[in-house]
C-alpha atoms as an extended CHARMM CRD file, in Angstrom:
* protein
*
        84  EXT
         1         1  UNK       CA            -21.4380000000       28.8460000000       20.2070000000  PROA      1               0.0000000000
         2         2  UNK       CA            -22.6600000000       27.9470000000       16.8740000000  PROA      2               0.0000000000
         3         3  UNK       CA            -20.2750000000       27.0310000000       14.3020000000  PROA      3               0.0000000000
         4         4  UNK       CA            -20.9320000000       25.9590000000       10.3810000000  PROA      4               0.0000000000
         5         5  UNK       CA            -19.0660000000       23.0560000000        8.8870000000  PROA      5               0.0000000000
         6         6  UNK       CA            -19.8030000000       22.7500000000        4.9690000000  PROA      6               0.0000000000
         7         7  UNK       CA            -19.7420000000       19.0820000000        3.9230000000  PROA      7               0.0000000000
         8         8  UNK       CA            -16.4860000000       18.0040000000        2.8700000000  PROA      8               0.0000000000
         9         9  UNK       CA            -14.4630000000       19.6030000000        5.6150000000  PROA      9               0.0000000000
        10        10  UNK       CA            -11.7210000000       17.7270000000        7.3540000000  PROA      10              0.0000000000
        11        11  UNK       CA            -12.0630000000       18.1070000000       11.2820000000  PROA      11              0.0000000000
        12        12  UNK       CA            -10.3530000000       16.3500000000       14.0250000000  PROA      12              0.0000000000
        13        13  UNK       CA            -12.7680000000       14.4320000000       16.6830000000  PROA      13              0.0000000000
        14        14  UNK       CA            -11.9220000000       12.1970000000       19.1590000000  PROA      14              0.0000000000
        15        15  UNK       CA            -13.9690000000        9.0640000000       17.5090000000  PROA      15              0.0000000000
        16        16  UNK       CA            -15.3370000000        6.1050000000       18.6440000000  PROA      16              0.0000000000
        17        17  UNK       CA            -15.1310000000        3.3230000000       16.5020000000  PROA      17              0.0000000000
        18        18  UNK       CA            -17.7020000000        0.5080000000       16.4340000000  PROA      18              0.0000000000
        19        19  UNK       CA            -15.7640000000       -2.2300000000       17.7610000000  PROA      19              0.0000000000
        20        20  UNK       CA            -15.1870000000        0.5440000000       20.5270000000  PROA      20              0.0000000000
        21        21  UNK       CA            -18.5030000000        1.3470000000       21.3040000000  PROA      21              0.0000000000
        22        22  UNK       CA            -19.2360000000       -3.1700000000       21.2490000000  PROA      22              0.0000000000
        23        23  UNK       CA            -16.5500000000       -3.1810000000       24.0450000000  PROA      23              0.0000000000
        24        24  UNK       CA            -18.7120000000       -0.3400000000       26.0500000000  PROA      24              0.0000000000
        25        25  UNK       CA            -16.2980000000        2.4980000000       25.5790000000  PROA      25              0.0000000000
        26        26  UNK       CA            -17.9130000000        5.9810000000       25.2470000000  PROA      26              0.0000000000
        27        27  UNK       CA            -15.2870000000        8.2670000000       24.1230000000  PROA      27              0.0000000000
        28        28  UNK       CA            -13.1830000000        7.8670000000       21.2280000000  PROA      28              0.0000000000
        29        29  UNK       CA             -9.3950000000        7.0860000000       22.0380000000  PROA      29              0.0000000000
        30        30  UNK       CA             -7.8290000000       10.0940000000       20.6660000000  PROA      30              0.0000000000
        31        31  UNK       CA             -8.6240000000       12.8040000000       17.7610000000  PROA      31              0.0000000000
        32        32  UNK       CA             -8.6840000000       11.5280000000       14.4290000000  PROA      32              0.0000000000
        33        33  UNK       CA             -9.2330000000       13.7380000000       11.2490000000  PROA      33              0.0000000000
        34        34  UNK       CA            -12.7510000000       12.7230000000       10.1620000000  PROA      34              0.0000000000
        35        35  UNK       CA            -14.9480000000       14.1470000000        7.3340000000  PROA      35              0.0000000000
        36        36  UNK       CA            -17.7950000000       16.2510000000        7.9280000000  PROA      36              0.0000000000
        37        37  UNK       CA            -20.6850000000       14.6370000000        5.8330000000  PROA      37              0.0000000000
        38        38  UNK       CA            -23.3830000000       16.6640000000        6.9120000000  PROA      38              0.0000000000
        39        39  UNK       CA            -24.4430000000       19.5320000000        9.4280000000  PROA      39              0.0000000000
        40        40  UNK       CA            -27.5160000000       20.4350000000       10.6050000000  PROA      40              0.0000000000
        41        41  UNK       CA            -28.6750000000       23.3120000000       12.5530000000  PROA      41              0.0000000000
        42        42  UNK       CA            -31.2610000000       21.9030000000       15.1560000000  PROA      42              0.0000000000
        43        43  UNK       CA            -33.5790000000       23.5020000000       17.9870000000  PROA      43              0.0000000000
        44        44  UNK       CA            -32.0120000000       25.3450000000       20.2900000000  PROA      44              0.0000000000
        45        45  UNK       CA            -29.2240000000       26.1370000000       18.0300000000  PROA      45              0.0000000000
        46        46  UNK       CA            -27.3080000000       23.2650000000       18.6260000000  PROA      46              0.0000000000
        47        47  UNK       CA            -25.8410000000       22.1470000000       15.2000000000  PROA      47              0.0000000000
        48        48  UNK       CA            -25.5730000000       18.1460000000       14.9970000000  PROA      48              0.0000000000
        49        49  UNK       CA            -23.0200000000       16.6900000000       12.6250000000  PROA      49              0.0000000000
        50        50  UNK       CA            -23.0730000000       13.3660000000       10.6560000000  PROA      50              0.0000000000
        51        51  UNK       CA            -19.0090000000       12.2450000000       10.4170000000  PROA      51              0.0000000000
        52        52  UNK       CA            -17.3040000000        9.6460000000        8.4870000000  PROA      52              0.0000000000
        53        53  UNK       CA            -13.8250000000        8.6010000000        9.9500000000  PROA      53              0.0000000000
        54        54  UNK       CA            -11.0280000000        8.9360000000        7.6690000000  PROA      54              0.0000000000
        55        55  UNK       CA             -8.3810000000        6.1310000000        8.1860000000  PROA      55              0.0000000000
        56        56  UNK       CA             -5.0860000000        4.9960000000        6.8020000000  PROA      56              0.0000000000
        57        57  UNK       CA             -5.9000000000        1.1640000000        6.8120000000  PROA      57              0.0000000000
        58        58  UNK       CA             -7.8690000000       -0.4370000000        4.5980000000  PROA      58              0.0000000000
        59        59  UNK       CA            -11.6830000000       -1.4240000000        5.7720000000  PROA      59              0.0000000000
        60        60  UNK       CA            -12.5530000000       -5.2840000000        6.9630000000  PROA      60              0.0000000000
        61        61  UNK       CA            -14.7050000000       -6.7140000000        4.8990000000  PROA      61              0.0000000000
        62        62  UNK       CA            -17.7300000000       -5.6060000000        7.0130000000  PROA      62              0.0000000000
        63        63  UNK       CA            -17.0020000000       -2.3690000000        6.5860000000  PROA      63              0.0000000000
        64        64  UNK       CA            -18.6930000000        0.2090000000        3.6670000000  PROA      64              0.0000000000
        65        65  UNK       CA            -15.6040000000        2.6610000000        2.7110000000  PROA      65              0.0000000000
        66        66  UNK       CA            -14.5930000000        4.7020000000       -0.2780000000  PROA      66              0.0000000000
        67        67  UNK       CA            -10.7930000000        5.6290000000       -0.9380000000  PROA      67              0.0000000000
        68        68  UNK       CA             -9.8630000000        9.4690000000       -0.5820000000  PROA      68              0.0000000000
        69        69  UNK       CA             -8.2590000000       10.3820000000       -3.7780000000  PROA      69              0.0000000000
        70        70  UNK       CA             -4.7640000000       11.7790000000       -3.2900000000  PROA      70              0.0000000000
        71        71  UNK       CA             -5.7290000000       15.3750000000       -4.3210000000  PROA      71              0.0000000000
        72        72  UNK       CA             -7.9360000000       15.6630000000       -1.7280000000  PROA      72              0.0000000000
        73        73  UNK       CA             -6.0070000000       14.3090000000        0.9710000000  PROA      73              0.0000000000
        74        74  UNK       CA             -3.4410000000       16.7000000000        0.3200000000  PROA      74              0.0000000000
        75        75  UNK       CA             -6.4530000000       19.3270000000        0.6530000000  PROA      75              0.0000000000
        76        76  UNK       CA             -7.6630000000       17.9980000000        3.8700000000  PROA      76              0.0000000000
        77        77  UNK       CA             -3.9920000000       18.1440000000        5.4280000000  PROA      77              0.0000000000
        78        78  UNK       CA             -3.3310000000       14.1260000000        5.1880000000  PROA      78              0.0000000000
        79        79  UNK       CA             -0.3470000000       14.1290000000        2.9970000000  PROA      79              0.0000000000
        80        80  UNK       CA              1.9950000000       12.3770000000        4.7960000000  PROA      80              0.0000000000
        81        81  UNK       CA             -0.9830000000        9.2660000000        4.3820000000  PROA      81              0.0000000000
        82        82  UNK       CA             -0.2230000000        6.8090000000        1.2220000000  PROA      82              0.0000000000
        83        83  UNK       CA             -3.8680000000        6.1790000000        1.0560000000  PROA      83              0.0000000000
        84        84  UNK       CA             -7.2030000000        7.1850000000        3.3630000000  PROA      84              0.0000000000
């Protein structure tokens, strides 16, 4: 089954975070929401997705992040967050 995800949607996934993967775990935890960055229909019709996590603490300072702006976390069902 073959499903599209336009870039910007707000899924849940069970991800694995780096730190995680460092400590040779290979399934994420428990579903988070994450954000769909991009999707890409590959052979064989399997469609492989690019996803940035979406969290409610703020990133260490080796970490790239951008803050969700409060309009849209109310669109991607995170209102009950402060800040993402």
């Amino acid at each position: 089954m073959s499903v599209d995800l336009p870039s910007g949607t707000v899924i849940e996934y069970p991800y694995l975070w780096r730190w995680q993967r460092a400590r040779g775990e290979t399934e994420g935890r428990k579903t988070r929401p994450v954000c769909v960055a991009i999707s890409v229909r590959g052979l064989g019709g399997f469609t492989h997705l690019a996803l940035l996590a979406i969290s409610s603490r703020p990133p260490a300072d080796d970490q790239t992040a951008l803050e969700v702006p409060e309009i849209e976390c109310r669109r991607g069902g995170l209102s009950e967050w402060k800040r993402a």
